[in-house]
Structures are given as C-alpha cells and as structure tokens.
ZABATI-332215 format. One record per atom (N, C-alpha, C): residue number from 1; atom name; x, y, z. Coordinates in steps of 0.001 Angstrom, whole numbers, plus 500000, padded with zeros to 6 digits. Last residue first. Layout:
<rec i="NUM" at="CA" xx="X" yy="Y" zz="Z"/>
...
This chain:
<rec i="65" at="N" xx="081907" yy="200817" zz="227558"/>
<rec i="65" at="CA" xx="080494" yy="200165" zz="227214"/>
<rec i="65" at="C" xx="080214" yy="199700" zz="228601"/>
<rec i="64" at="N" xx="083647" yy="203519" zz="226463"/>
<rec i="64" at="CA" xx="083212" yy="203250" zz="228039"/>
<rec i="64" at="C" xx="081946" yy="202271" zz="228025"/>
<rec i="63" at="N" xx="086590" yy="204711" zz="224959"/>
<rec i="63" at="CA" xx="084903" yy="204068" zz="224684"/>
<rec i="63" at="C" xx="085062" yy="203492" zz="226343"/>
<rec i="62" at="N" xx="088812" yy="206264" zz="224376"/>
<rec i="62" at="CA" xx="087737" yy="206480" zz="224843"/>
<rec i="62" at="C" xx="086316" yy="205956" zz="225283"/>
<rec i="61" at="N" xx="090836" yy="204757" zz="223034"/>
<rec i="61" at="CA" xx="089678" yy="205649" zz="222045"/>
<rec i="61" at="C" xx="088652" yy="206199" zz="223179"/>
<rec i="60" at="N" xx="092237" yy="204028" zz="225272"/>
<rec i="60" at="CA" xx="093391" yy="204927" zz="224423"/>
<rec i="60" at="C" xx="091957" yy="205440" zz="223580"/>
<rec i="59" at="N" xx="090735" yy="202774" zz="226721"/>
<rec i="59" at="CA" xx="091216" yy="203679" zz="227747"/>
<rec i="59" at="C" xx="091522" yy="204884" zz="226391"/>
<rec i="58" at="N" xx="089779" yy="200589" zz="224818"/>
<rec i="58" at="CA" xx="088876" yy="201450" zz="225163"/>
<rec i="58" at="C" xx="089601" yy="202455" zz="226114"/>
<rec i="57" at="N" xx="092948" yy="199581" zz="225178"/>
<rec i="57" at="CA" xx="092224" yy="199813" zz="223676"/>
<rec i="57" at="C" xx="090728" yy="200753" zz="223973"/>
<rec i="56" at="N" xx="095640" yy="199511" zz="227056"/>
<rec i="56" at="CA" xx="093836" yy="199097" zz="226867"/>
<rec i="56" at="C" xx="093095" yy="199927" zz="225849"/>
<rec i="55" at="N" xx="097933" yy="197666" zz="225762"/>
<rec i="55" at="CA" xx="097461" yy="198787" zz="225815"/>
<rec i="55" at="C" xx="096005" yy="198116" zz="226286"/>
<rec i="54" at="N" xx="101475" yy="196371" zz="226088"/>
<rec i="54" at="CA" xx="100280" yy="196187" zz="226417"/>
<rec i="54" at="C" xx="099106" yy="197463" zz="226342"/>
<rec i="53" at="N" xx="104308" yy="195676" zz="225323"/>
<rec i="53" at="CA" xx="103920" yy="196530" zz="225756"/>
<rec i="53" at="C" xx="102153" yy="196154" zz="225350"/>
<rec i="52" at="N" xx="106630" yy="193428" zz="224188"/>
<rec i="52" at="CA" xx="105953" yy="193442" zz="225552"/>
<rec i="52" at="C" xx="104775" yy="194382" zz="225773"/>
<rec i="51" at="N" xx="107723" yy="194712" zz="221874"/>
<rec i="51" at="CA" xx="107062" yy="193359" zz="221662"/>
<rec i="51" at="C" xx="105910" yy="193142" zz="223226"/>
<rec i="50" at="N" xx="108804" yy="197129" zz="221862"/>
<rec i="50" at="CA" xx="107860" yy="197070" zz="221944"/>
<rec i="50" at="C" xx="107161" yy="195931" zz="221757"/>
<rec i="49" at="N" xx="112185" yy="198178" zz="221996"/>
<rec i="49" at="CA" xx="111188" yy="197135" zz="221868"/>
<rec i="49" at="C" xx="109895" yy="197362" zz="222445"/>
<rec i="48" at="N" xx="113416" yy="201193" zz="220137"/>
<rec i="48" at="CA" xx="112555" yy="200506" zz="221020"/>
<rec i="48" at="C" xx="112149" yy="199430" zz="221162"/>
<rec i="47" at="N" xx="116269" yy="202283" zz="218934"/>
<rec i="47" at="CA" xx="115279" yy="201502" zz="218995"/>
<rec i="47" at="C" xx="114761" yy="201156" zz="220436"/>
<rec i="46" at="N" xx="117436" yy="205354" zz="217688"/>
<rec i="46" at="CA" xx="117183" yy="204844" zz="219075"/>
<rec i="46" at="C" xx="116124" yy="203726" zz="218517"/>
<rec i="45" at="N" xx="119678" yy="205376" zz="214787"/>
<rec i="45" at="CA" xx="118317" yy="206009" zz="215245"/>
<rec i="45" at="C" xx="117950" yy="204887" zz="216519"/>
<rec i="44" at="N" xx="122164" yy="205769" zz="213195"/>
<rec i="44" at="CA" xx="122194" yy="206062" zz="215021"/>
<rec i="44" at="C" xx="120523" yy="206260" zz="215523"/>
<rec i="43" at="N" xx="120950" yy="205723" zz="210753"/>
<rec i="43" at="CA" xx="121649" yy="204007" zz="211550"/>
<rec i="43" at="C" xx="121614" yy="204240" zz="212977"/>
<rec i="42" at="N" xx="120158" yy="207721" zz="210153"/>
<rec i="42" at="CA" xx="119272" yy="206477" zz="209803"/>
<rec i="42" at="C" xx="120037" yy="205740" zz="210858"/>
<rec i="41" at="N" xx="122772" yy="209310" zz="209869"/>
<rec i="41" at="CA" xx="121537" yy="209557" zz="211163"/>
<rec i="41" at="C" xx="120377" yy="208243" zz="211437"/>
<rec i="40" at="N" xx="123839" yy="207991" zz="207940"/>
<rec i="40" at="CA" xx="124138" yy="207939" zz="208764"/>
<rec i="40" at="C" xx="122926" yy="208058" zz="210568"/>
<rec i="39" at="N" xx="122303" yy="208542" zz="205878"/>
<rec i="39" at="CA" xx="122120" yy="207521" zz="205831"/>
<rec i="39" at="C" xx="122869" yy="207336" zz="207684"/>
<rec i="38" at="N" xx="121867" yy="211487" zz="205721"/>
<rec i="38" at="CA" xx="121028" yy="210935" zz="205987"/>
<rec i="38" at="C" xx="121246" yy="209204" zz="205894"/>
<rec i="37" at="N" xx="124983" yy="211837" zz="204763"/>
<rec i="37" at="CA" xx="124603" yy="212187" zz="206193"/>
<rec i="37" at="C" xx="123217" yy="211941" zz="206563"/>
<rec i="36" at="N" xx="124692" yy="211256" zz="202205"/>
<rec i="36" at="CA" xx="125754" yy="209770" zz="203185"/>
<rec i="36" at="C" xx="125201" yy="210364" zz="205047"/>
<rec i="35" at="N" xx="123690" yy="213137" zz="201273"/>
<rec i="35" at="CA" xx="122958" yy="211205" zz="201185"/>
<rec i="35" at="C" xx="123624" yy="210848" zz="202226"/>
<rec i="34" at="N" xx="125452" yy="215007" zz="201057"/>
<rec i="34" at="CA" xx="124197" yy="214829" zz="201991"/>
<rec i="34" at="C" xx="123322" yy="213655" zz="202087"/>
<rec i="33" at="N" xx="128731" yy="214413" zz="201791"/>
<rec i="33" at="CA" xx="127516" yy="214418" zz="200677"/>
<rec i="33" at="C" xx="126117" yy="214448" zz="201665"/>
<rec i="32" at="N" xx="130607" yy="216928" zz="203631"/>
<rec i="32" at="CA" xx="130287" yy="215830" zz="203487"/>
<rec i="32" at="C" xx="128892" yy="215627" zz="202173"/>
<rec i="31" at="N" xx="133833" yy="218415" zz="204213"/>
<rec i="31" at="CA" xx="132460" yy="218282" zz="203256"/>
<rec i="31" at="C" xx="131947" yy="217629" zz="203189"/>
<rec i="30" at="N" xx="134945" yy="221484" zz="206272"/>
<rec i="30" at="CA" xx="134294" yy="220136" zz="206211"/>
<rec i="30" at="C" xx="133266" yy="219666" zz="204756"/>
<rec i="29" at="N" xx="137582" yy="223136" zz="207289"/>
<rec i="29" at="CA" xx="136283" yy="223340" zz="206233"/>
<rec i="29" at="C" xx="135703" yy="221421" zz="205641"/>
<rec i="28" at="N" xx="138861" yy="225548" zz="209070"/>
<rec i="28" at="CA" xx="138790" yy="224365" zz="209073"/>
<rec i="28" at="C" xx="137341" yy="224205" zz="208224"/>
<rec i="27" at="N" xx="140622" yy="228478" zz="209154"/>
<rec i="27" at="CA" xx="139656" yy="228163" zz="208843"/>
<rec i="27" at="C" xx="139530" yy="226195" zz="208665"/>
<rec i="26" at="N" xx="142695" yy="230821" zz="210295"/>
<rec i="26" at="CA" xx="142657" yy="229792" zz="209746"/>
<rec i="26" at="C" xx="141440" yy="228792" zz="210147"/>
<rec i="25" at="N" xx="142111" yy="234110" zz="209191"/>
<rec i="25" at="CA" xx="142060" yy="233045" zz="210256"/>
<rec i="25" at="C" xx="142112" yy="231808" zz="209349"/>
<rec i="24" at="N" xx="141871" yy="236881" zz="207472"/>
<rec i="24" at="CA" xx="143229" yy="236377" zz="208226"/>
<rec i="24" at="C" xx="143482" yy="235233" zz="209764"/>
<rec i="23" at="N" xx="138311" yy="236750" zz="208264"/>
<rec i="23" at="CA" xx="139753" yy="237224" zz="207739"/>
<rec i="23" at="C" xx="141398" yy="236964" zz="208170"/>
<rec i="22" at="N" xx="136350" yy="236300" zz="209628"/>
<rec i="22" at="CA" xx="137283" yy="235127" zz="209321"/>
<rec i="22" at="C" xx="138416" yy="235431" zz="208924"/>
<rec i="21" at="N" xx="134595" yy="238604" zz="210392"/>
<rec i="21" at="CA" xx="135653" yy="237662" zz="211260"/>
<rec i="21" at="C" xx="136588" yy="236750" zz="210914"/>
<rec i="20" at="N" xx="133315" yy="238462" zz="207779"/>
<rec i="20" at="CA" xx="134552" yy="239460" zz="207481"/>
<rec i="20" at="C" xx="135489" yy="238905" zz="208998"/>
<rec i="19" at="N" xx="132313" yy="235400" zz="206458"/>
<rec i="19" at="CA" xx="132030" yy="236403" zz="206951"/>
<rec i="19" at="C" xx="133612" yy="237299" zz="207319"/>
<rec i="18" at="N" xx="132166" yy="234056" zz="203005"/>
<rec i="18" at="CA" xx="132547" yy="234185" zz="204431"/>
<rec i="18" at="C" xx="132341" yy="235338" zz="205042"/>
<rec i="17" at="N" xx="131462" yy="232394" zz="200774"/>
<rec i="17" at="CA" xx="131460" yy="233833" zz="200877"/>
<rec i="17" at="C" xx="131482" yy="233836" zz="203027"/>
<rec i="16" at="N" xx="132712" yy="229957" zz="198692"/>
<rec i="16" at="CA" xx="132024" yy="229603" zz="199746"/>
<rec i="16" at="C" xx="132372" yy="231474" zz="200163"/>
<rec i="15" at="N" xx="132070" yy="227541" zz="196165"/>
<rec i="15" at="CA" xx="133102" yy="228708" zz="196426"/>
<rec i="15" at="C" xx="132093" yy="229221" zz="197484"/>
<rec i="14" at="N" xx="133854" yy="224836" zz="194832"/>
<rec i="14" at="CA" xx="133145" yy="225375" zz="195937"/>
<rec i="14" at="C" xx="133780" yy="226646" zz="195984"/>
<rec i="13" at="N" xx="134501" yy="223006" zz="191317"/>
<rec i="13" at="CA" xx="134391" yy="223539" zz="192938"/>
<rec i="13" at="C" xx="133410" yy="224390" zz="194079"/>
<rec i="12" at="N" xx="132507" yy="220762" zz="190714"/>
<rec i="12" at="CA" xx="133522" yy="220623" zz="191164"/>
<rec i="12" at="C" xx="134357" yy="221368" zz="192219"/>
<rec i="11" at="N" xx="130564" yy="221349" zz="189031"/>
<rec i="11" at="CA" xx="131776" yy="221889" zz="188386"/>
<rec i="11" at="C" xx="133054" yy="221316" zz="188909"/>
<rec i="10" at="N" xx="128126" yy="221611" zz="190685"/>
<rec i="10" at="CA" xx="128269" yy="220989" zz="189581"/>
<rec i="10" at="C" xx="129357" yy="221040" zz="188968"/>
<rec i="9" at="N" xx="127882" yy="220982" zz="193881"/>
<rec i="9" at="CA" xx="128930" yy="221227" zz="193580"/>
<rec i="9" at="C" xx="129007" yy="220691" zz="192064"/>
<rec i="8" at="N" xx="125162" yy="223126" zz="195345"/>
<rec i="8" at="CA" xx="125505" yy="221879" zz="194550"/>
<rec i="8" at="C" xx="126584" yy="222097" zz="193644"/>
<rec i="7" at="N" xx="125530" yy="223624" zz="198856"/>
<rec i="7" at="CA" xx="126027" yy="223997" zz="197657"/>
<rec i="7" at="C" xx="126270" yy="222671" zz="196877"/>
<rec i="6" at="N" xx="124890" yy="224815" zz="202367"/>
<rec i="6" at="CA" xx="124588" yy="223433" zz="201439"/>
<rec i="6" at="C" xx="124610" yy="224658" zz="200077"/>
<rec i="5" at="N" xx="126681" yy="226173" zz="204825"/>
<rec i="5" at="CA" xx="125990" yy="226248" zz="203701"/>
<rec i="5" at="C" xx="125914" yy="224973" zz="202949"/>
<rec i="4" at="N" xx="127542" yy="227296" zz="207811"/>
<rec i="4" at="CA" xx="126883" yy="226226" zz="207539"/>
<rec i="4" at="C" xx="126249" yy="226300" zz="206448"/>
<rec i="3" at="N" xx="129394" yy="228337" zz="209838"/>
<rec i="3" at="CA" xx="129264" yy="228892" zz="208956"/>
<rec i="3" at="C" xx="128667" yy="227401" zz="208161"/>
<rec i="2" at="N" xx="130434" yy="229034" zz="213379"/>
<rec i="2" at="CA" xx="130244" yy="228160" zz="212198"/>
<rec i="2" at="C" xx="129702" yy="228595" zz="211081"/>
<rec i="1" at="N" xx="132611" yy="230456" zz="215762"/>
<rec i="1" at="CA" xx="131534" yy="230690" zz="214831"/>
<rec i="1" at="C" xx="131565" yy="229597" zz="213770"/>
C-alpha cells in the first residue's frame, strides 16, 4: 500500500496520519520538492523529429477546389 500526500512543510516538520495497516510496520518514507519533480519529468519528455514530415494541407482542412 502507498500512501501519497502533498504537505507544505512551513515549520519544517511533517506530520503525516496513516492508515491503521501500518501499525507496528516499518514504513519507508520518501520526500521530494515538487519543483524538482516537474523539472525532472520535463527532461524524460519523448522527442520527436518532425523536420521530415509532410502534410497535405487541403486533406487535413478539408478543402476540395
């Protein structure tokens, strides 16, 4: 089970309300900033080249002269 909360940490700490499965488990607890995880996703983003690709311009609006 995961347990997935966003919390603005003004103070410093975290205080985080768990569910009653967790009790007497040992728990692994991750933190990351949320800037740094949109900068990340930014970088793994799939590129395309599209320098080659060719369209017919009356096929894609429809026009039939």
């Amino acid at each position: 089970m995961i347990v997935k909360d966003k919390v603005k940490a003004d103070d410093g700490v975290l205080h985080i309300k768990l569910p009653d499965e967790f009790k007497d488990k040992v728990v692994e607890v991750v933190v990351r900033l949320e800037d740094e995880i949109e900068k990340k996703l930014l970088l793994e983003t799939i590129k395309i080249d599209t320098i080659k690709w060719k369209f017919n311009r009356e096929e894609i609006y429809g026009r039939n002269f």
